[in-house]
N, C-alpha and C positions, 0 to 999 in steps of 0.2 A: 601525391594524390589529392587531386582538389575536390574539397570541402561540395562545390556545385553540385559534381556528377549526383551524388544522393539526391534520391527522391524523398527524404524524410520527412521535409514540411509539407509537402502535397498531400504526402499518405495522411500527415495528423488533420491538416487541416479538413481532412474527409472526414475522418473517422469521430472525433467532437461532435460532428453533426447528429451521428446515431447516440437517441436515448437509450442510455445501458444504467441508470442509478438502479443499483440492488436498496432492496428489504429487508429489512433485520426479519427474523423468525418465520419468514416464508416456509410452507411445506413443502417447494418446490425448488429443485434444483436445474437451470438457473430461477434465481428466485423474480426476475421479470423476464416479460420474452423478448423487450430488448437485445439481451444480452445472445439471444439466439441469431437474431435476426444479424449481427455484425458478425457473428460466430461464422456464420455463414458466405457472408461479403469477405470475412478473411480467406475461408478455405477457398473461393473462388478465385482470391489472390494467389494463393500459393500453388491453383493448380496452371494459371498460367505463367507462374513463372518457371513453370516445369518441375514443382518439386515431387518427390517420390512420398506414399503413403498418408497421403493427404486424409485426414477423419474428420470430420464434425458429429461430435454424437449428439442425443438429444438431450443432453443435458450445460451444452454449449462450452464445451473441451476441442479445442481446435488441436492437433497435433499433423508434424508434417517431416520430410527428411532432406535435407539437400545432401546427396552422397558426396564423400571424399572423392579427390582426385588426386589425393599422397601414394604415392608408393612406400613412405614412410608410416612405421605403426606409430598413429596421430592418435591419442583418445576422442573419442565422439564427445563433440561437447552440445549443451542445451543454452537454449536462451530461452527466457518465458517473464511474458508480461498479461494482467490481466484485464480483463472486459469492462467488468464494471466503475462507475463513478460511484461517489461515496454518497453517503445519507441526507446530510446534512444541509445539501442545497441542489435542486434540480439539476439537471443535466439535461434537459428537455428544452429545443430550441437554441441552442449555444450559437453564440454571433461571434466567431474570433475572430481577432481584429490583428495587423501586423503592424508595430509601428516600428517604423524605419530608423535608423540611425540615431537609438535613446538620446537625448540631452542631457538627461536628470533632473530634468523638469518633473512637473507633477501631470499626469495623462488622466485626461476626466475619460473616464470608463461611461459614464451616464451620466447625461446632463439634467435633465431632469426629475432624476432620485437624486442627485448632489452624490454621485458615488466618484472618488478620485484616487486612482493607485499616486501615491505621494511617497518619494523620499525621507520626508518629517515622519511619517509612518513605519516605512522599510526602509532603513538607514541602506541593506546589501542592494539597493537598484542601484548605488551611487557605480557599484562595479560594473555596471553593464553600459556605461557611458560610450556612443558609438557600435553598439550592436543593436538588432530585432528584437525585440520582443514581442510573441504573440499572447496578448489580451483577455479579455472578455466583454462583453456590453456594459457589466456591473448588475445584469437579472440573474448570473448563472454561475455554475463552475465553468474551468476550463475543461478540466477531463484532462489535463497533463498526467495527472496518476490515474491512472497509466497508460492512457493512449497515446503518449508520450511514447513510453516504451516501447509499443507495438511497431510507432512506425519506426524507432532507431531500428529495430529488431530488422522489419522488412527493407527499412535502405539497405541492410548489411546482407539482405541476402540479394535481393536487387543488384545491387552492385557485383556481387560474385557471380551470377548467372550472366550480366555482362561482360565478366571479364572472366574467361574461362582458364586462363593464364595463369591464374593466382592461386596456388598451392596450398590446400584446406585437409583439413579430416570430414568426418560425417556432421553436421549439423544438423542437430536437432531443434526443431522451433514448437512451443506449449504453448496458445495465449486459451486461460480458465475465467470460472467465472464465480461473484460473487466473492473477492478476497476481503472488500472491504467489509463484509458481514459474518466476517468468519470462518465461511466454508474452505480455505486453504487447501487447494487444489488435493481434497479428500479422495476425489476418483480417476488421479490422474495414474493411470496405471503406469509405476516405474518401469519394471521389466520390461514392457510393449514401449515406452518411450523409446529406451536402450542408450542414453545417456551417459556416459561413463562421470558425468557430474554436468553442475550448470550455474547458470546465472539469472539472476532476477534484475532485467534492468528499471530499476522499481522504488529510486533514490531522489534523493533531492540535488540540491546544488553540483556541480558540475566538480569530477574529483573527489565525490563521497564514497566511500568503500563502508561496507556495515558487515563485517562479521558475528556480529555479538547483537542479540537483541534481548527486549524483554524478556519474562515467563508472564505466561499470560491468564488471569481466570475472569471469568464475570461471576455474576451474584445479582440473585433475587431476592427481596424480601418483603414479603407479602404479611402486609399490618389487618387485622379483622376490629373493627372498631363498632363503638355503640349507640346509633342515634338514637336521641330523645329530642323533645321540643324542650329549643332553647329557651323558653321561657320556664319550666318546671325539670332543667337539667342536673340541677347542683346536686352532686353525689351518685347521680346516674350516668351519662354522657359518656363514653369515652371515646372521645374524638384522635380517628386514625390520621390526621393529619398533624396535631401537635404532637401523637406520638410518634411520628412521624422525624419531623421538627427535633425533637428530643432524640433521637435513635442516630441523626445526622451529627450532634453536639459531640455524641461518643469520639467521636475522629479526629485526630490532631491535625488541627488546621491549617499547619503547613508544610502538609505531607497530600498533596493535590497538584495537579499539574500543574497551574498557576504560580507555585512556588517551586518548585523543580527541577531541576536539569540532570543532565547526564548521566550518573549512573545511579541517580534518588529515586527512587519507587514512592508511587502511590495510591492512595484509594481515589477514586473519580467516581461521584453520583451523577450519572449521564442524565437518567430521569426519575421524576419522581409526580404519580399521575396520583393524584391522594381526593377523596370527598370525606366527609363525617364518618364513614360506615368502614368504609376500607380505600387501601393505602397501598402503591407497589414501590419500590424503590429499586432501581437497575446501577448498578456498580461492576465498574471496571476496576479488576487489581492487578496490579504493575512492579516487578522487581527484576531487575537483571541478576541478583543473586540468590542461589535455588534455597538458601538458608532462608533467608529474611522474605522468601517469596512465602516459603510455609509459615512464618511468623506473621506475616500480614493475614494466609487464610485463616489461623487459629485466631489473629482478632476478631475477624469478622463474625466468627462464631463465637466468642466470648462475648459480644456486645450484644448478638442476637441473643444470648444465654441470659444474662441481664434483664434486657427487659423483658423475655420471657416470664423471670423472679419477680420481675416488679409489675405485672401485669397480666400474668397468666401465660400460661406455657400455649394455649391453644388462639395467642394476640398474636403472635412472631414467628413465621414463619421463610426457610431457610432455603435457595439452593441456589446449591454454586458447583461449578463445574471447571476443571483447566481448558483453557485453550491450545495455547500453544509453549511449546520450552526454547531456551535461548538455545541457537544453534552453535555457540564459543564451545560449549560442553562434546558437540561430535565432529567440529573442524579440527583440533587439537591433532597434531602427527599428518595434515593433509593441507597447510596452508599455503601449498603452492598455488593453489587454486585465486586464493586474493592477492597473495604475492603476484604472481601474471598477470590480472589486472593491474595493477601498479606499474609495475613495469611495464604496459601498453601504456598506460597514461603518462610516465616520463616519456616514454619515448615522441609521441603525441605534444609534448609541451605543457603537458597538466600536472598540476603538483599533488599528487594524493593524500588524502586525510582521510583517516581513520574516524569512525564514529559508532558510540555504542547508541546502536540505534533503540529510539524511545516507539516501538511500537512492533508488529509483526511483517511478515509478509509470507506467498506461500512458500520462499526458499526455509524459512525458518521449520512450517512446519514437514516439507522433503526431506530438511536435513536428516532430521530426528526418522522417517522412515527408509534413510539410505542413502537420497540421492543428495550430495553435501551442495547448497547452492547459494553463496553468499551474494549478497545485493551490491548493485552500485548503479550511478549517477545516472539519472534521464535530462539532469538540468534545468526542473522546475524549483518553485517557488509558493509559496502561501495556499499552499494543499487545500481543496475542501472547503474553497468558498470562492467570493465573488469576487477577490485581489488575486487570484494564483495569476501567478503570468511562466513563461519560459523563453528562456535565449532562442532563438535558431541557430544560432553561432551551436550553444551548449548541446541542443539536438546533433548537427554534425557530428560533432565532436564524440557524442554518444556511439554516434552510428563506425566513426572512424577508430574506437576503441573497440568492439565488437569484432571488427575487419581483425583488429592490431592482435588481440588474444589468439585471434586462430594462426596469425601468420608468425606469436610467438612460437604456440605449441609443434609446431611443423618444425620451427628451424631448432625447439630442444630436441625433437625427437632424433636428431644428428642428419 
């Protein structure tokens, strides 16, 4: 089966185009109307390629069915990738660029900001020596997470609508919206899915399998401080920025991403918006294990309690909420689900590696309400800024792994 027949760099290199960056704390779900308007352009996709119960609702839930053509009892499987790009850098205007047959050179993404995706940089480009990589300008993200996904998703059903030959169960396709802000496909109604399990093609490098993720909380903490004129301050003042400042000190400082890996939890001050008066401080807490997760939120509250004492109870104010829980806890007794991915990927030529993944997605929070959906590879790179790039080779390959799981499940089911 060659790699060509897929349409999957076409479909991404469309779908980049539309600005989908979600909002943190929007009242609205999706939280830009980006994310509607591609909601949209999907469902339009999936009804010409003839698939059954096609929805876009107005909250930008694209859900669709390509029916089995097994006479064998195949379980109905899901794929689901989401809409939106992440926070941290536009998504607005995106210029992807293909460059052809990598050297390992260094590729100036923008010449006139001096922006250079470099090797000295990313040691892992050396492995893409002689494949595609698609780019960026260096103004943008790429939107690989996950419009990556989407289109491995739509090559694999593209290609089975072309080739009617090819012996499937029911396929279910989810692309939601707003994962990168949290909302974790909250309204994706399982039951009406009808899903007997799924996948998040929602990963990095080419050959990631993530069953195990974070547990996830954030944290606010809201400092009330007291301006005076700096000139007649002494003994009056109390400046919500240094306390601030001092509130941050409580934290072992190399318990933060920057010091971290693999299965090491940490506290992360995302932001901290502070003047003389008052003060917010936004924290992400991160543990893959559910012990030392509750051990992290009882620091946070111990530290708030603190300067509460040293400052008054009505200076420190507290809320924190869970997000999401590691899905290792309800995969247990059902791991044939990542097991079969693997084995599409041996079969494919791909070596799989296991990864406790350092972050969520919305398989993480389905799992936990039923639908068990472990992640794996789209074949990007440097997420969530203006370096990310992806193989085409690794998109294929995606899209060819997708094909490979359904035409496992067929041939276990005897």
């Amino acid at each position: 089966m060659a790699c060509s027949m897929y349409s999957t760099l076409e479909r991404f290199l469309k779908y980049v185009t539309y600005d989908t960056q979600s909002v943190q704390d929007a009242p609205t779900v999706p939280s830009t109307p980006g994310q509607l308007v591609l909601a949209e352009e999907m469902g339009a996709e999936l009804r010409a390629l003839g698939l059954r119960d096609v929805e876009v609702t107005e909250h930008a839930y694209v859900t669709a069915t390509l029916p089995g053509n097994s006479s064998k009892k195949v379980p109905a499987i899901g794929f689901i990738a989401h809409l939106d790009t992440a926070t941290e850098l536009t998504g607005k205007n995106v210029k992807p660029r293909v460059v052809k047959d990598y050297d390992c050179g260094d590729i100036v993404l923008n010449e006139a900001e001096d922006v250079v995706l470099s090797p000295r940089d990313f040691p892992f480009l050396y492995n893409y020596q002689g494949q595609d990589l698609v780019v960026t300008d260096g103004t943008t993200l790429l939107g690989a997470d996950n419009k990556a996904g989407m289109a491995e998703v739509m090559g694999a059903l593209d290609h089975l609508v072309k080739h009617p030959e090819i012996e499937h169960g029911d396929v279910k396709v989810a692309f939601t919206p707003d994962e990168e802000v949290g909302h974790l496909a909250k309204l994706l109604d399982i039951e009406k899915f009808g899903a007997d399990f799924a996948y998040t093609l929602d990963g990095g490098p080419i050959g990631e399998v993530c069953y195990e993720n974070f547990n996830a909380a954030n944290a606010t903490v809201r400092i009330k401080g007291r301006a005076v004129h700096p000139g007649t301050a002494k003994g009056m003042m109390l400046s919500a920025v240094t306390m601030g400042h001092e509130f941050l000190s409580l934290f072992p400082p190399a318990e933060v991403p920057a010091a971290t890996e693999w299965y090491e939890g940490f506290y992360h001050c995302t932001r901290f918006d502070a003047r003389t008066e008052a003060a917010e401080l936004y924290f992400i807490i991160r543990d893959h294990d559910a012990k030392r997760f509750a051990e992290r939120k009882a620091f946070m509250e111990r530290a708030v309690k603190w300067m509460q004492d040293r400052y008054g109870a009505d200076r420190f104010e507290l809320e924190m909420k869970d997000q999401y829980y590691n899905m290792a806890d309800k995969m247990a007794g059902s791991m044939h689900i990542a097991e079969t991915a693997m084995e599409a990927m041996r079969e494919l030529g791909i070596e799989p590696f296991i990864i406790p993944m350092r972050g969520g997605t919305d398989g993480a929070a389905l799992s936990w309400r039923g639908l068990l959906t472990p992640n794996l590879f789209t074949g990007g790179h440097n997420y969530h800024g203006r370096f990310e790039f992806i193989s085409v080779q690794a998109m294929e390959k995606a899209t060819a792994m997708a094909l490979k799981i359904l035409e496992l499940y067929v041939r276990k089911a005897g």
